[in-house]
C-alpha positions in Angstrom: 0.0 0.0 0.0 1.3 3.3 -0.9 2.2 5.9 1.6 0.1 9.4 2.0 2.6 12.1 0.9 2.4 15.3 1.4 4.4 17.6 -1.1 5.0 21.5 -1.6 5.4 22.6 -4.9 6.2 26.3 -5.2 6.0 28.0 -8.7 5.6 31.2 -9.5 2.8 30.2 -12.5 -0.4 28.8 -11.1 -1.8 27.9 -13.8 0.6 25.4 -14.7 1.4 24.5 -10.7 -2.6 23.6 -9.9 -3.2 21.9 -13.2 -0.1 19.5 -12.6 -0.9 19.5 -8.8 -4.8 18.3 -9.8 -3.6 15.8 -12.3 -0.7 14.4 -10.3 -3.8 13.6 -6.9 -6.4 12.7 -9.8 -3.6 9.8 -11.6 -2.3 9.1 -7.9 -4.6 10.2 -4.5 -2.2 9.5 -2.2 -0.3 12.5 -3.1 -1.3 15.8 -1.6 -0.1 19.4 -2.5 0.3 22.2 -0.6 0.8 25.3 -3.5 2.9 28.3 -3.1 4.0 30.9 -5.4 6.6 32.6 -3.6 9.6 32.2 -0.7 7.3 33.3 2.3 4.2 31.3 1.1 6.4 28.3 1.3 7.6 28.5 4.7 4.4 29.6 6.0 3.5 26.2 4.8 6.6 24.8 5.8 6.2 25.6 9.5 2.3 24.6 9.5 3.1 21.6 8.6 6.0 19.6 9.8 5.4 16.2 8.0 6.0 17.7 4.3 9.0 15.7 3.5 9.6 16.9 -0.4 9.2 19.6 -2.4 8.9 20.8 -5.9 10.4 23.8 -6.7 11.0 25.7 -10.0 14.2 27.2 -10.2 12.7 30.4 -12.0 10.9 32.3 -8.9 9.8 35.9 -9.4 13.0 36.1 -11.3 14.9 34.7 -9.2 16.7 31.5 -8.6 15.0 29.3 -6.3 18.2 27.4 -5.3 19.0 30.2 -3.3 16.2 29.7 -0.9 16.6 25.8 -0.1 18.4 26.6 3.1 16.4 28.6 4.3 13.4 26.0 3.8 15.7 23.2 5.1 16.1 25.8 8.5 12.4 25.0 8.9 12.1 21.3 7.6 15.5 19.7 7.5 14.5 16.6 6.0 13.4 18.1 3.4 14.0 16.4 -0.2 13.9 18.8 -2.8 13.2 18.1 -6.3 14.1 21.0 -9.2 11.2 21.8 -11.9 12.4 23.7 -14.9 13.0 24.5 -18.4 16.6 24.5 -18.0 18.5 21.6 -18.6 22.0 23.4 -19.1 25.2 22.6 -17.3 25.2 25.5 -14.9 21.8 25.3 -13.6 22.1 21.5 -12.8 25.9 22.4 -11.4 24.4 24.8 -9.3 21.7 22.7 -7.9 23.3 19.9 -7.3 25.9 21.9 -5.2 22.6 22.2 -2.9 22.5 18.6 -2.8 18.6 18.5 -4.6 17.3 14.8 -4.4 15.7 15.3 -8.3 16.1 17.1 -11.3 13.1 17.3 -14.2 12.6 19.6 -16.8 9.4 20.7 -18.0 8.7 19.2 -21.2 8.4 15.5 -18.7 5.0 14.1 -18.6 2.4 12.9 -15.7 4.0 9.5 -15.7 7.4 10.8 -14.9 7.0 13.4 -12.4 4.8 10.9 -10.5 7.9 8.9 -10.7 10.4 11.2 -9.6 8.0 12.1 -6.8 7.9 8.2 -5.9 11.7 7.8 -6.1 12.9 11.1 -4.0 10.3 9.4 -1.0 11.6 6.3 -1.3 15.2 7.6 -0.2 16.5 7.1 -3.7 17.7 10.2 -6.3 16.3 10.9 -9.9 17.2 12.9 -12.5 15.5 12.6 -15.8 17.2 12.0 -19.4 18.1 16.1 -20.4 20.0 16.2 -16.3 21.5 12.7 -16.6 23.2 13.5 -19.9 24.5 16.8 -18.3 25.8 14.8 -15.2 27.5 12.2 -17.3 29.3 15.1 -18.9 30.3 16.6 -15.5 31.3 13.7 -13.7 33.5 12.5 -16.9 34.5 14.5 -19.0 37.4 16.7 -17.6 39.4 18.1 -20.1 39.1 21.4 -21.6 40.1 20.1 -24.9 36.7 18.0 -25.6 34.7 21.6 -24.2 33.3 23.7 -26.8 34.8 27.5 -26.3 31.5 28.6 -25.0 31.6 25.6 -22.0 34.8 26.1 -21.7 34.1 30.1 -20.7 30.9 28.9 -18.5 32.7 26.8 -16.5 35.4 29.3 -16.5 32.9 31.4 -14.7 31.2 28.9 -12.7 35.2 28.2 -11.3 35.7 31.8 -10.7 32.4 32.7 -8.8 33.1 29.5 -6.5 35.9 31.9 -5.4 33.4 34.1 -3.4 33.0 34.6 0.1 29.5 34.7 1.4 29.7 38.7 1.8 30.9 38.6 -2.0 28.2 36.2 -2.8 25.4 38.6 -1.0 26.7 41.7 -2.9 27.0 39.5 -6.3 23.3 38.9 -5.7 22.2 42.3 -4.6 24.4 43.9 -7.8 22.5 41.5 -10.6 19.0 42.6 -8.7 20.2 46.2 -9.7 20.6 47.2 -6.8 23.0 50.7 -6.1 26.1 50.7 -4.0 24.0 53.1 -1.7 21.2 50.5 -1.3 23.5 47.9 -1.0 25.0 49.5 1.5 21.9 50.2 3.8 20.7 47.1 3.5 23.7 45.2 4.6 24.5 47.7 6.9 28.0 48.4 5.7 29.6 51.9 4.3 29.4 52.5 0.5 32.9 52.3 0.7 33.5 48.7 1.5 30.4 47.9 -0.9 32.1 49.8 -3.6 35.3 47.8 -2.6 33.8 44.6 -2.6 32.1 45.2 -6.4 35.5 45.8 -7.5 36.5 42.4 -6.3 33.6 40.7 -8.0 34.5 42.2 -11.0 38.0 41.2 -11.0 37.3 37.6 -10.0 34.6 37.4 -12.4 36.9 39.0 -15.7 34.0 41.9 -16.4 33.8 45.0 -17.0 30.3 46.9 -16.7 26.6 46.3 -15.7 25.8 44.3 -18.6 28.6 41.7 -18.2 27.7 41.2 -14.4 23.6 40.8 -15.0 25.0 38.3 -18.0 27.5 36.4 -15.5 24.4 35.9 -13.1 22.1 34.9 -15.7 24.7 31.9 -16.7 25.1 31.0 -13.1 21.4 30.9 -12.5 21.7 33.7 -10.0 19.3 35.3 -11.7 16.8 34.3 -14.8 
């Protein structure tokens, strides 16, 4: 007999979220979802109820990247499996989330069948990534030299290397910088003085080989910080 589960799916289109919601619990009763279309609707959720085990999310939130909000909803459930839901299947993006140790990866051109399974397979204690993430993995966890890269993966993970390099005040200001954000907001939001914000841009530049606006809101588009 199958287990009741209980799953949160948070998507920022609810159309598409409560149509796959209502034909996942019509093809399979015993799961049940709980809906959110944004960061604070999800941990409300989170917090009301403490047996949600796994979680859908889409990486494009609001436009933003959801992967930057999975520890803050493991703080609340921290058994929480967490499956990724999106149109990207690029290297980057399934980098990224994997680096935040996601239980499942599935793009959105999957159908009923398959995100039932993935569902199945994440509660079960096992991992599942579908064909598009698998073939991306293979690449990462085998192929190694720069010499079978194309010059434009080559220069991604070129990027992706250099923005590892950050500390977490560097990776707060990265974020802040590719929301548009000014120095001066930067600044009273962090509670620092312009000057060390203005200090710590001109790190993140350096590290990350740009040169203007254009080529930092580019660099976090690649990295998924932003979408």
């Amino acid at each position: 007999m199958q287990l009741h589960l209980k799953i949160l799916f948070v998507d920022d289109h609810s159309g598409l979220r409560d149509g796959i919601s209502f034909l996942l619990n019509k093809r399979n009763p015993n799961l049940e979802f709980y809906n959110a279309s944004n960061k604070e609707e999800a941990i409300e959720i989170l917090r009301n109820n403490a047996d949600i085990e796994n979680a859908v999310l889409d990486i494009n939130l609001n436009g933003e990247s959801s992967l930057n909000y999975i520890d803050e909803f493991r703080k609340v459930q921290s058994n929480l499996n967490i499956i990724i839901y999106t149109m990207y299947s690029d290297m980057l993006h399934i980098e990224a989330a994997l680096r935040k140790n996601v239980q499942g990866y599935i793009t959105k051109d999957c159908d009923v069948k398959e995100f039932e399974r993935a569902i199945e397979f994440v509660s079960g204690g096992s991992l599942y990534y579908n064909k598009p993430a698998r073939e991306i993995m293979h690449s990462l966890l085998s192929n190694n030299s720069d010499g079978i890269r194309t010059y434009e993966e080559h220069c991604n993970r070129e990027l992706f290397e250099n923005y590892k390099t950050f500390t977490p005040k560097e990776q707060e200001v990265f974020l802040l910088l590719s929301q548009e954000k000014t120095t001066d907001e930067i600044a009273r939001l962090l509670r620092k003085s312009e000057k060390t914000v203005i200090n710590q841009k001109s790190i993140i530049y350096q590290k990350l080989a740009i040169k203007d606006r254009m080529g930092l809101l580019r660099a976090a588009r690649k990295l998924g910080v932003i979408l």
